[in-house]
OpenMM code with the backbone's topology and positions (N, CA, C; nanometers):
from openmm import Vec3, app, unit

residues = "UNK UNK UNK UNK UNK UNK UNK UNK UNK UNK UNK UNK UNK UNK UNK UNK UNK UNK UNK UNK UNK UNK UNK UNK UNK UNK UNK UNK UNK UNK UNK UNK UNK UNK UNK UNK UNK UNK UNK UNK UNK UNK UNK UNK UNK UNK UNK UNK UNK UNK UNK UNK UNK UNK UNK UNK UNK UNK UNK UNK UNK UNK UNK UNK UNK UNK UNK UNK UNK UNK UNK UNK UNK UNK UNK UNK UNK UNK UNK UNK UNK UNK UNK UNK UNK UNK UNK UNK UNK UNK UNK UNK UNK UNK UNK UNK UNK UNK UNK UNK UNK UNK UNK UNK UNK UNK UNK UNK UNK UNK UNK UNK UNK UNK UNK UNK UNK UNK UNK UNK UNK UNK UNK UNK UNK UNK UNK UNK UNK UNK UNK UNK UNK UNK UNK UNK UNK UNK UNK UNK UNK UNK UNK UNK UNK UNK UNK UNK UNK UNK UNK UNK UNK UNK".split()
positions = [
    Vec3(-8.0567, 1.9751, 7.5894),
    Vec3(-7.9138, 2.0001, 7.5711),
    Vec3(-7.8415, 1.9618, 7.7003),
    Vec3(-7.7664, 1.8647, 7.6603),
    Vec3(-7.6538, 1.8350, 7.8107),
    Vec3(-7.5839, 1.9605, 7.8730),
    Vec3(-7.5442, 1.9428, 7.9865),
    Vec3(-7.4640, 2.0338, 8.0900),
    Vec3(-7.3556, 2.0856, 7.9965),
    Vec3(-7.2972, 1.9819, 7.9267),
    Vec3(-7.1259, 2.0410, 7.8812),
    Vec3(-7.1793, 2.1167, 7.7452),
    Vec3(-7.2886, 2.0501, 7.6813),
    Vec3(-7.3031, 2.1210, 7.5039),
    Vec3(-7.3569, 2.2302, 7.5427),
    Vec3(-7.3979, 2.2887, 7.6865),
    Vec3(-7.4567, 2.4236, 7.7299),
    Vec3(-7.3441, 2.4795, 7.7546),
    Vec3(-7.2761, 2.4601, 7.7895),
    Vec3(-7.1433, 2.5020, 7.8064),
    Vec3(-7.0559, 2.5709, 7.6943),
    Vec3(-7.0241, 2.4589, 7.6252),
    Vec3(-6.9451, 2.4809, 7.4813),
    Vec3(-7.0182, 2.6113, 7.4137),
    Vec3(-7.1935, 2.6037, 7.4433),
    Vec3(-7.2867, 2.7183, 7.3608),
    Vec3(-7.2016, 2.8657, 7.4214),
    Vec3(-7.2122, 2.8266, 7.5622),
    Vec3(-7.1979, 2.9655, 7.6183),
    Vec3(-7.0477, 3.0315, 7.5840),
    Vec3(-6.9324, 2.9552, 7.5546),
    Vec3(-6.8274, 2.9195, 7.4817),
    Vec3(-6.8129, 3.0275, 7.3550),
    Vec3(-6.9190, 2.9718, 7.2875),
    Vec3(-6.9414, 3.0252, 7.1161),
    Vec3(-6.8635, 2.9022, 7.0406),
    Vec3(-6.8701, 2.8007, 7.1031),
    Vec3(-6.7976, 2.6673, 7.0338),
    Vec3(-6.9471, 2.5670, 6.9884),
    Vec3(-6.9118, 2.5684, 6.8247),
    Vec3(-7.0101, 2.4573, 6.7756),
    Vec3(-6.9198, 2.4053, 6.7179),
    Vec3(-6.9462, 2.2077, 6.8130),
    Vec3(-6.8658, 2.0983, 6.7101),
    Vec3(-6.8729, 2.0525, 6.5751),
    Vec3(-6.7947, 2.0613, 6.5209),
    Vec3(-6.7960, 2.0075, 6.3919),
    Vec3(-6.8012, 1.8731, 6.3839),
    Vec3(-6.9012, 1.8199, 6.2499),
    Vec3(-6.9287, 1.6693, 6.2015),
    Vec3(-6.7610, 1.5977, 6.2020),
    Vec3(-6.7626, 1.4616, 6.2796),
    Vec3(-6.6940, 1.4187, 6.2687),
    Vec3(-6.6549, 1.3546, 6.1296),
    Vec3(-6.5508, 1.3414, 6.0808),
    Vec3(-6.5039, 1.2606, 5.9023),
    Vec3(-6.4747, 1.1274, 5.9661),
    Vec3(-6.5126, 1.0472, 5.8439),
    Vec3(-6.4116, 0.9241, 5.8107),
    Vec3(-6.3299, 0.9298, 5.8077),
    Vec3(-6.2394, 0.8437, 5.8997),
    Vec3(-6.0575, 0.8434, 5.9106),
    Vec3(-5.9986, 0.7523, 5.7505),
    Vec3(-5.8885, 0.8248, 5.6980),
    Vec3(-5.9049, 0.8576, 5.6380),
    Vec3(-5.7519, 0.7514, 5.5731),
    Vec3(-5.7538, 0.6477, 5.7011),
    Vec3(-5.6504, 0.5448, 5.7043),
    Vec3(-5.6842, 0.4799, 5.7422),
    Vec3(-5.5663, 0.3378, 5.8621),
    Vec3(-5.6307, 0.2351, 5.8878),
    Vec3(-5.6285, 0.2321, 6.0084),
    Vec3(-5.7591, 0.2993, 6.1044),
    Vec3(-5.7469, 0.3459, 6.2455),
    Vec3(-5.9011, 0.3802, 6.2768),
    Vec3(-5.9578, 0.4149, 6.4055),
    Vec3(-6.0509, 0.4425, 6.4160),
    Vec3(-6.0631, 0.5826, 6.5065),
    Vec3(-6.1147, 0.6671, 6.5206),
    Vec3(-6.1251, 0.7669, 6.5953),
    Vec3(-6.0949, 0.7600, 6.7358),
    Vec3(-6.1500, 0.6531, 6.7945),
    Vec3(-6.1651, 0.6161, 6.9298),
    Vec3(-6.1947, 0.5087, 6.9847),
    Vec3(-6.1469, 0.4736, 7.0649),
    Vec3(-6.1535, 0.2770, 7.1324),
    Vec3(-6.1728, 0.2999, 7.2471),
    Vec3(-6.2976, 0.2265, 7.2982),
    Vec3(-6.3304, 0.1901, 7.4454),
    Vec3(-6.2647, 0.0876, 7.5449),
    Vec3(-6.2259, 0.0802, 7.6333),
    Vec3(-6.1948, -0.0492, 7.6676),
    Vec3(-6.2532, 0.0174, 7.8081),
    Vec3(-6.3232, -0.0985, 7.8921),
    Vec3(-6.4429, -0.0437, 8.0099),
    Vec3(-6.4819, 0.0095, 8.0280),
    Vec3(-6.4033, 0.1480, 8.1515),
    Vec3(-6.4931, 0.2990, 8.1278),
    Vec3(-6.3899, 0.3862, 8.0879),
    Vec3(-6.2914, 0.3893, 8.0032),
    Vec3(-6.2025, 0.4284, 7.9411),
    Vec3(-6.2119, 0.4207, 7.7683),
    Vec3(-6.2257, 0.5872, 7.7651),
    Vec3(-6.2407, 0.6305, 7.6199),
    Vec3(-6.0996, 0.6849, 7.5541),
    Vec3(-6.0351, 0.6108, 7.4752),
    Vec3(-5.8624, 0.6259, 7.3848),
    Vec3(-5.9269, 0.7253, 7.2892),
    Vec3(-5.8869, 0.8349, 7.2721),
    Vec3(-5.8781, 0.9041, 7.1563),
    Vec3(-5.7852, 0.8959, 6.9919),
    Vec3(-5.7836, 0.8458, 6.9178),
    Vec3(-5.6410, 0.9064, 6.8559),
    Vec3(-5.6101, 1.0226, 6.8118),
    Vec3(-5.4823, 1.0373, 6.8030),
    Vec3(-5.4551, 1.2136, 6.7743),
    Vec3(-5.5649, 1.2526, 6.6732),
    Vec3(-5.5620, 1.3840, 6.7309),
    Vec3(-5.6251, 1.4780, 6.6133),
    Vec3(-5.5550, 1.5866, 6.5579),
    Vec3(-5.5936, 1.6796, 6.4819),
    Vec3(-5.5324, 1.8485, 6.3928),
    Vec3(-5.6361, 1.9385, 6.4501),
    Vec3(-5.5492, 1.9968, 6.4142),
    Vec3(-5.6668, 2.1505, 6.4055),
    Vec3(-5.7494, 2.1392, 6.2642),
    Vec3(-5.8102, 2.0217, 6.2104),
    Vec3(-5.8515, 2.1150, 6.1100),
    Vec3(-5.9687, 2.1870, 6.1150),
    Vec3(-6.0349, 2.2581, 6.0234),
    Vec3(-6.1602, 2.3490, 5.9685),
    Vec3(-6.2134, 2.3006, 5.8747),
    Vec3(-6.3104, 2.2521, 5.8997),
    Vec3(-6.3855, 2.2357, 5.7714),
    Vec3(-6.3032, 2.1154, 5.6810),
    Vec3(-6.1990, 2.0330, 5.7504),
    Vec3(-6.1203, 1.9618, 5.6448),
    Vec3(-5.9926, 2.0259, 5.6163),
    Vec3(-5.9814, 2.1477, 5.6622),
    Vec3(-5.8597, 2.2255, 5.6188),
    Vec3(-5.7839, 2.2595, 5.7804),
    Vec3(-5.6226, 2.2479, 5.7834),
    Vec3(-5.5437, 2.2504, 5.8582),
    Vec3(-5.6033, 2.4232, 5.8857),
    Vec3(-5.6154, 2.4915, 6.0057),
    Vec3(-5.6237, 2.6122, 6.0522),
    Vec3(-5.4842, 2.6788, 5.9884),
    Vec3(-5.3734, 2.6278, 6.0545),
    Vec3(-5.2235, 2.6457, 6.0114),
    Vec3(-5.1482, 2.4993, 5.9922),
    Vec3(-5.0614, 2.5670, 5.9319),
    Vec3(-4.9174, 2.4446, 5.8827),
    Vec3(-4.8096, 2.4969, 5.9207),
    Vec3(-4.7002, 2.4424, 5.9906),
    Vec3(-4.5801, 2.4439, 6.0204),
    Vec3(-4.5520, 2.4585, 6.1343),
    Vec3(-4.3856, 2.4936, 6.2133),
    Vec3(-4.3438, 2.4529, 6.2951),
    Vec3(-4.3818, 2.5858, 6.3952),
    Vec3(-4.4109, 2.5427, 6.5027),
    Vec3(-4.4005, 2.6843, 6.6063),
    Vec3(-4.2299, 2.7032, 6.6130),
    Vec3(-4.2467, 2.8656, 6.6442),
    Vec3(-4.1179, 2.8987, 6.7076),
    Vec3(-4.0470, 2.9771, 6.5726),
    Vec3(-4.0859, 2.9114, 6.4433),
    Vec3(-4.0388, 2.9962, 6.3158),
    Vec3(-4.1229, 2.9679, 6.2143),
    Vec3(-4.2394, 2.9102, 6.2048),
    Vec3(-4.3638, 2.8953, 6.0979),
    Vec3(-4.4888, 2.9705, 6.1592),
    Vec3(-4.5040, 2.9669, 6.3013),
    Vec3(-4.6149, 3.0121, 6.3856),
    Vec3(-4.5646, 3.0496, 6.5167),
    Vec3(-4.6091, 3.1716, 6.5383),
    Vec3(-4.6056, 3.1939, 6.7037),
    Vec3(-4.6622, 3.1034, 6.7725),
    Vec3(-4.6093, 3.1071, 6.9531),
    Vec3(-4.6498, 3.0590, 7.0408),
    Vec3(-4.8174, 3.0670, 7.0401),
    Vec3(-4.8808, 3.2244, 7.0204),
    Vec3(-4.9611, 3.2323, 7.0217),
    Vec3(-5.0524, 3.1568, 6.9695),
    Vec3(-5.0126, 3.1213, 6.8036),
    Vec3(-5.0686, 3.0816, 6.6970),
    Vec3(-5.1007, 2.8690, 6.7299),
    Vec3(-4.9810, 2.8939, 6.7814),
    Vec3(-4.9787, 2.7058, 6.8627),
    Vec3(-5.0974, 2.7127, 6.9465),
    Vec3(-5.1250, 2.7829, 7.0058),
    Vec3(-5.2136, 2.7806, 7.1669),
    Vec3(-5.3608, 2.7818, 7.0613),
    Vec3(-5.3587, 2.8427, 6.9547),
    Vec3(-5.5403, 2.8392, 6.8785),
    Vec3(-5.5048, 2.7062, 6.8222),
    Vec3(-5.4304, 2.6835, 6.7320),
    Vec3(-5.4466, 2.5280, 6.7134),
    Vec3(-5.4443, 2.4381, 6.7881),
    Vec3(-5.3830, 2.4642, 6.9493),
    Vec3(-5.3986, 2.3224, 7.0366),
    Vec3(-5.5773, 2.3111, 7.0699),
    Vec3(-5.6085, 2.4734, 7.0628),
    Vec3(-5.7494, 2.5580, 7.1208),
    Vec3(-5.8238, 2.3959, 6.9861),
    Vec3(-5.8362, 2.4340, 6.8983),
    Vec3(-5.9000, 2.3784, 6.7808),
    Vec3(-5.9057, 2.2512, 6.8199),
    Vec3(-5.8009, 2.1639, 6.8271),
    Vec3(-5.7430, 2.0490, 6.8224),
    Vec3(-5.8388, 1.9417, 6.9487),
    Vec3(-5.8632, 2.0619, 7.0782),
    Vec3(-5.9564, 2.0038, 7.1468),
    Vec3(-6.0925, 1.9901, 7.1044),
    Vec3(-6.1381, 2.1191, 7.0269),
    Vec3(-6.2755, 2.1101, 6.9689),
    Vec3(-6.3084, 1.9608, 6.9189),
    Vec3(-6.2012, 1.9328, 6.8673),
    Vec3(-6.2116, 1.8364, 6.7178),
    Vec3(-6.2544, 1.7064, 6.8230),
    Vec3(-6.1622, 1.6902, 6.9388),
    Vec3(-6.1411, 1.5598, 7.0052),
    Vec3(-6.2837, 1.5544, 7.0587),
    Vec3(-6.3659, 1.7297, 7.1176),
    Vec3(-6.4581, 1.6878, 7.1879),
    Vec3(-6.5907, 1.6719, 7.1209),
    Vec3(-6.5741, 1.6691, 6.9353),
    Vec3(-6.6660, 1.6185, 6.8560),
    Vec3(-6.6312, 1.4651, 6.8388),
    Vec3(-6.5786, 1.4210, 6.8389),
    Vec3(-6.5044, 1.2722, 6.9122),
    Vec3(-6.5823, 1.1941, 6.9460),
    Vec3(-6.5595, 1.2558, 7.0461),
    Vec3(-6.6309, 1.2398, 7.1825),
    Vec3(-6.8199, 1.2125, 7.1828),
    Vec3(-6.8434, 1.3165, 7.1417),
    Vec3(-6.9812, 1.3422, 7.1252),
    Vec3(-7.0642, 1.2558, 7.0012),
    Vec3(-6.9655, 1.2271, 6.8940),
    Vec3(-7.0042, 1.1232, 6.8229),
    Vec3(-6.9989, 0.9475, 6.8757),
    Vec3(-6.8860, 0.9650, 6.9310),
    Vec3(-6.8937, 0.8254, 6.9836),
    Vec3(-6.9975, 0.8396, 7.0760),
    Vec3(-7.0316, 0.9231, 7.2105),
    Vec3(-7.0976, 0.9151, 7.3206),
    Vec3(-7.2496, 0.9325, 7.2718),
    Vec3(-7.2825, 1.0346, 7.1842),
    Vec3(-7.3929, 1.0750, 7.2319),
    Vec3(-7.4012, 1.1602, 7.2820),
    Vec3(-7.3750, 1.2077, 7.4226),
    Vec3(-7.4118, 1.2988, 7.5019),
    Vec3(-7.2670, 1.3196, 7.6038),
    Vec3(-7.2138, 1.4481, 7.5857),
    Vec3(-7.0945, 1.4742, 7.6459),
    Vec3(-7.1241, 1.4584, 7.7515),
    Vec3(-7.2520, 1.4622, 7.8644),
    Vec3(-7.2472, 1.4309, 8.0182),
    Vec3(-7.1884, 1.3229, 8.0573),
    Vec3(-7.1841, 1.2331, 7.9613),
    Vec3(-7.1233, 1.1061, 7.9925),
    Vec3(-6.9519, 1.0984, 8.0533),
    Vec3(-6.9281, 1.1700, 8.0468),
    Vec3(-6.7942, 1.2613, 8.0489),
    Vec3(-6.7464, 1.2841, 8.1712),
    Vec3(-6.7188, 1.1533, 8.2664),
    Vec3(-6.6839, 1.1511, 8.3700),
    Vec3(-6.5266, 1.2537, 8.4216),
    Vec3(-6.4538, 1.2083, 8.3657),
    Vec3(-6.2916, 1.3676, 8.3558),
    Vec3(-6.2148, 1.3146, 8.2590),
    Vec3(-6.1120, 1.3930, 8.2237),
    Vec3(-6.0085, 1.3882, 8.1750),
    Vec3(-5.9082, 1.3530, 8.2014),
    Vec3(-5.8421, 1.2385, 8.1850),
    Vec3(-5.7775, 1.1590, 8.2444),
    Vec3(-5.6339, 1.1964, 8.2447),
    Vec3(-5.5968, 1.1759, 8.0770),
    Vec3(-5.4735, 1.2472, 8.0416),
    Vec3(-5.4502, 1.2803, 7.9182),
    Vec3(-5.3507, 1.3682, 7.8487),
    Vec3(-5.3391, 1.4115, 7.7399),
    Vec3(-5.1937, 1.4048, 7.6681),
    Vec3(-5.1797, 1.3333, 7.5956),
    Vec3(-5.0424, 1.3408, 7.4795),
    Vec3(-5.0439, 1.4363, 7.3764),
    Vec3(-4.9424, 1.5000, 7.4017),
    Vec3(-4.9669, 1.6322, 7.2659),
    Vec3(-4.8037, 1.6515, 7.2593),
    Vec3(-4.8861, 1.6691, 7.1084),
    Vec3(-4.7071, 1.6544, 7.0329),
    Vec3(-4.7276, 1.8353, 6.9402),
    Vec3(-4.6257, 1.8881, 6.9391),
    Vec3(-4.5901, 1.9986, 6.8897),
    Vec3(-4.4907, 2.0168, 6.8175),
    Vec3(-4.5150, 2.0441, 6.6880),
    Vec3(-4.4185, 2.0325, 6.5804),
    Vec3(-4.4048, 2.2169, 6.5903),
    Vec3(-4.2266, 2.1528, 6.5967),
    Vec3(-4.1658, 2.2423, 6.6894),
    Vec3(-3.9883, 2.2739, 6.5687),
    Vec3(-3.9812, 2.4108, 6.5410),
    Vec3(-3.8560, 2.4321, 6.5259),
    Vec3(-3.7554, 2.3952, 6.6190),
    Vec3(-3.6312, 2.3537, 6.5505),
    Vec3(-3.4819, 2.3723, 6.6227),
    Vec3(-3.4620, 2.4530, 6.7605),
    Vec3(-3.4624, 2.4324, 6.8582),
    Vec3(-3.4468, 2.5081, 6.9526),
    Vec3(-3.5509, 2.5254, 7.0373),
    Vec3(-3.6722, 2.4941, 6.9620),
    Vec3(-3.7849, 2.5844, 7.0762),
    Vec3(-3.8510, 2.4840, 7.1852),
    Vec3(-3.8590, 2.4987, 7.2790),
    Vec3(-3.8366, 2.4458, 7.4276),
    Vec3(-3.9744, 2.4941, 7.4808),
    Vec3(-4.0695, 2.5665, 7.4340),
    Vec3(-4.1703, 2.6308, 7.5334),
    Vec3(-4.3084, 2.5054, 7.4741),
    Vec3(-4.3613, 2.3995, 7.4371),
    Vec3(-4.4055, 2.3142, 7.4148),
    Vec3(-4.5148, 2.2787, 7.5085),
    Vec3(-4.5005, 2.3204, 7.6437),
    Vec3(-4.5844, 2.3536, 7.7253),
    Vec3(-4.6707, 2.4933, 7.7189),
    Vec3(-4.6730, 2.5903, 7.6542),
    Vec3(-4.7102, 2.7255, 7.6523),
    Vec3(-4.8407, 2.6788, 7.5560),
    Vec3(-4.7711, 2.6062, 7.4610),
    Vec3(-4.8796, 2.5602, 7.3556),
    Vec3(-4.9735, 2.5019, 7.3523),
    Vec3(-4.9521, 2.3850, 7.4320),
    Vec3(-5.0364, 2.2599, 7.4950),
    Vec3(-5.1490, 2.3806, 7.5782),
    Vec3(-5.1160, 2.4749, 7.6596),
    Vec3(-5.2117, 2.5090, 7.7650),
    Vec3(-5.3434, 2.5525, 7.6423),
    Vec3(-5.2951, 2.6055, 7.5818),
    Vec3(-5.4086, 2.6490, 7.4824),
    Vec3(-5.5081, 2.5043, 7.5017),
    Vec3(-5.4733, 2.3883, 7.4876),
    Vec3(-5.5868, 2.2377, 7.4974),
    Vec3(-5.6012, 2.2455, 7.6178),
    Vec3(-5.5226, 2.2421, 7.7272),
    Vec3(-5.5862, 2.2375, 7.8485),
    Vec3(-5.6757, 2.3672, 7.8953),
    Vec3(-5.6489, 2.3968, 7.9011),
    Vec3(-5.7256, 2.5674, 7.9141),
    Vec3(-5.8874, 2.5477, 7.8746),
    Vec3(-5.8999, 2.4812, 7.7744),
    Vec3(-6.0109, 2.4352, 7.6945),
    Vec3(-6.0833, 2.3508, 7.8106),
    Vec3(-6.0419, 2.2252, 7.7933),
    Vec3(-6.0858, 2.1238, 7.8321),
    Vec3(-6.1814, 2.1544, 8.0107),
    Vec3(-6.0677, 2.2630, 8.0758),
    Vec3(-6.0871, 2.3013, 8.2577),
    Vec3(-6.1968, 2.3864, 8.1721),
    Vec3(-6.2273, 2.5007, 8.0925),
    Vec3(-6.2930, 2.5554, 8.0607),
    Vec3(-6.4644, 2.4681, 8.0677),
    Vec3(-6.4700, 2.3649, 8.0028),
    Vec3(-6.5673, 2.3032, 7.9369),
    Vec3(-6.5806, 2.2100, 8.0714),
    Vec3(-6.4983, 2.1289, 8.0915),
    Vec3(-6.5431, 2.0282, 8.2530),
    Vec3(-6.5270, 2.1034, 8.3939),
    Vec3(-6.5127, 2.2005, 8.3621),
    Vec3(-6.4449, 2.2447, 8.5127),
    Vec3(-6.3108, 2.1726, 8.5626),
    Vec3(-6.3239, 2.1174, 8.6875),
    Vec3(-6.2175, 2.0407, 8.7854),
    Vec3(-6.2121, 1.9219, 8.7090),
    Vec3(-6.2838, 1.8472, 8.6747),
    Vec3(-6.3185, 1.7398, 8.5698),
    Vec3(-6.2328, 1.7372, 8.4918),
    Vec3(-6.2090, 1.8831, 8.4081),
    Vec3(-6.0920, 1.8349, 8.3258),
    Vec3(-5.9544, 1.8871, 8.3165),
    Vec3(-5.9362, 1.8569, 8.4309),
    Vec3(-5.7330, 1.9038, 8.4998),
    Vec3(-5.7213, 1.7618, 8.4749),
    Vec3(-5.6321, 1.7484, 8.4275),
    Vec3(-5.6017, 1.5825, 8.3639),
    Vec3(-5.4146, 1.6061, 8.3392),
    Vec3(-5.3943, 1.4963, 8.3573),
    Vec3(-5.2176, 1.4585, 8.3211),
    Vec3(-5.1873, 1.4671, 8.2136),
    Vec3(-5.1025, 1.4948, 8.1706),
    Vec3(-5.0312, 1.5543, 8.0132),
    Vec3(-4.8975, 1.5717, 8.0159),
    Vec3(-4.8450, 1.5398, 7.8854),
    Vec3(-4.7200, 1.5185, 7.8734),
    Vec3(-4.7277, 1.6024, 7.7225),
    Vec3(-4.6182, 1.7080, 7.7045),
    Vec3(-4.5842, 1.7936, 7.6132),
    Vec3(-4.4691, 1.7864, 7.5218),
    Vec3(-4.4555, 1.7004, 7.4011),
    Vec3(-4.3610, 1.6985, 7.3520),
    Vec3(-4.3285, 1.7533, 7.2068),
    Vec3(-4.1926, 1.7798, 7.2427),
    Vec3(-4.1582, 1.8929, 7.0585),
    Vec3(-4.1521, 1.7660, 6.9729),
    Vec3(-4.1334, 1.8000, 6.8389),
    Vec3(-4.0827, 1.6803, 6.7371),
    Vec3(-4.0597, 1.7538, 6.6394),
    Vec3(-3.9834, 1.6817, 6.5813),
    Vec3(-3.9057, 1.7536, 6.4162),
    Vec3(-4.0184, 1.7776, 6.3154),
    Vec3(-4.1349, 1.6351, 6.3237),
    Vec3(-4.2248, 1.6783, 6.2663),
    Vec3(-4.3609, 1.6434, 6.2917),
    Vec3(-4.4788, 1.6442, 6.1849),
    Vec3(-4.6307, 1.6201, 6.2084),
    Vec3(-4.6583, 1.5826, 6.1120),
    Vec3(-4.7711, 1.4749, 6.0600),
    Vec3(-4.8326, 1.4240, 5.9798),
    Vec3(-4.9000, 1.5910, 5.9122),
    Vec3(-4.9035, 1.5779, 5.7807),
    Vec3(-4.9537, 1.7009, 5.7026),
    Vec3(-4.9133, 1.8229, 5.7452),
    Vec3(-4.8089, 1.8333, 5.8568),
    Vec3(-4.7204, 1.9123, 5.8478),
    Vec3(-4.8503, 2.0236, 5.9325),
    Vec3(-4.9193, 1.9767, 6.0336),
    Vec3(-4.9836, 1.9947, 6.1384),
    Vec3(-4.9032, 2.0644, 6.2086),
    Vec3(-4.9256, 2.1549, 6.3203),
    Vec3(-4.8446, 2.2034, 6.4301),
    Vec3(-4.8946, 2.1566, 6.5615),
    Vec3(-4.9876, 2.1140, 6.5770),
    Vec3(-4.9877, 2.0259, 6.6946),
    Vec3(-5.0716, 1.8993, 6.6672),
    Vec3(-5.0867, 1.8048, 6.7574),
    Vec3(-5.1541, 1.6659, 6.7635),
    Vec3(-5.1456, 1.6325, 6.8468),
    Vec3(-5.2737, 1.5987, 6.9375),
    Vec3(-5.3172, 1.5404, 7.0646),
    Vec3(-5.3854, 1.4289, 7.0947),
    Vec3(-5.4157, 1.3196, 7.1941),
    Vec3(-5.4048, 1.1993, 7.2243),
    Vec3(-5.5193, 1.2413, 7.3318),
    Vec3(-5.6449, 1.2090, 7.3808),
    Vec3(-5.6649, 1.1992, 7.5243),
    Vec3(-5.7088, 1.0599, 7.5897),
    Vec3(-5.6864, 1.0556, 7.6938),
    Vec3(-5.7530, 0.9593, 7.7866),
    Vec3(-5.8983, 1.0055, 7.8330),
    Vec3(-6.0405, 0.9350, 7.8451),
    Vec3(-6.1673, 0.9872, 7.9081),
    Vec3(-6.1615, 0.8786, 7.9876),
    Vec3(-6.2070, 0.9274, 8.1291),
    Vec3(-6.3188, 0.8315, 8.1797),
    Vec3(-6.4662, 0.8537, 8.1835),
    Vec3(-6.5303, 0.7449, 8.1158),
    Vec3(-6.7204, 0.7560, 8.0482),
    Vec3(-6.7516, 0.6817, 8.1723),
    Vec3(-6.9095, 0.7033, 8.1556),
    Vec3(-7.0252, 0.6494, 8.2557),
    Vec3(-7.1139, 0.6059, 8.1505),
    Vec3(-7.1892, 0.5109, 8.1976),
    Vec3(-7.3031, 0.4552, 8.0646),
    Vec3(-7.3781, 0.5203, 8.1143),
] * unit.nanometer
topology = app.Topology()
chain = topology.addChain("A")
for resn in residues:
    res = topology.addResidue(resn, chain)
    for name in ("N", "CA", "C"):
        topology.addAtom(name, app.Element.getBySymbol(name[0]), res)
């Protein structure tokens, strides 16, 4: 068992089988030692955790477990494309979008729930750059969706 899947154990986090995308896209693109993610959901099992907007569909709170989820998903991603999460040089950066009611401005509160994760699982490794943005809406009506940057080692 690699360093990080000992990790995730000690966690109580087991990744879920990655799906077939389910459009016209691929999970993830390499280009040198740079691993592109495309967004992911929170889902479970195939099923959205929650649906709708933070701020008046879901608490802050409720945003921070789905951003929580949303990393799981990326770092089964990960582990399908890689193989072996040691490969897992840091976290480069993160796009996360938060489908967000009228008004609500805290978009960062939510996001920490993914970062929180990520420093959790890499340590220093994974303090990475991120950018937090609201939007009117989300594909399947998701409450969050995230983007990362990796840098891999062969």
């Amino acid at each position: 068992m690699s360093n990080f899947e000992a990790r995730l154990s000690e966690l109580g986090i087991e990744l879920p089988p990655v799906g077939e995308p389910r459009f016209s896209y691929i999970p993830c693109n390499r280009t040198g030692n740079l691993l592109y993610l495309s967004g992911q959901d929170c889902r479970v099992d195939g099923i959205l955790m929650y649906e709708g907007k933070v701020g008046s569909d879901l608490t802050i709170e409720q945003g921070q477990e789905a951003a929580r989820q949303v990393i799981v998903n990326c770092l089964a991603v990960m582990k399908s494309y890689l193989g072996d999460l040691d490969r897992v040089v840091k976290i480069v950066k993160m796009l996360a979008f938060v489908n967000s009611a009228p008004g609500f401005a805290d978009q960062p509160y939510v996001i920490n729930g993914a970062s929180n994760l990520l420093i959790e699982v890499f340590g220093e490794n994974g303090r990475h750059a991120r950018s937090a943005i609201g939007t009117s809406e989300l594909p399947f009506h998701t409450p969050v969706e995230i983007e990362l940057i990796v840098e891999i080692k062969d």
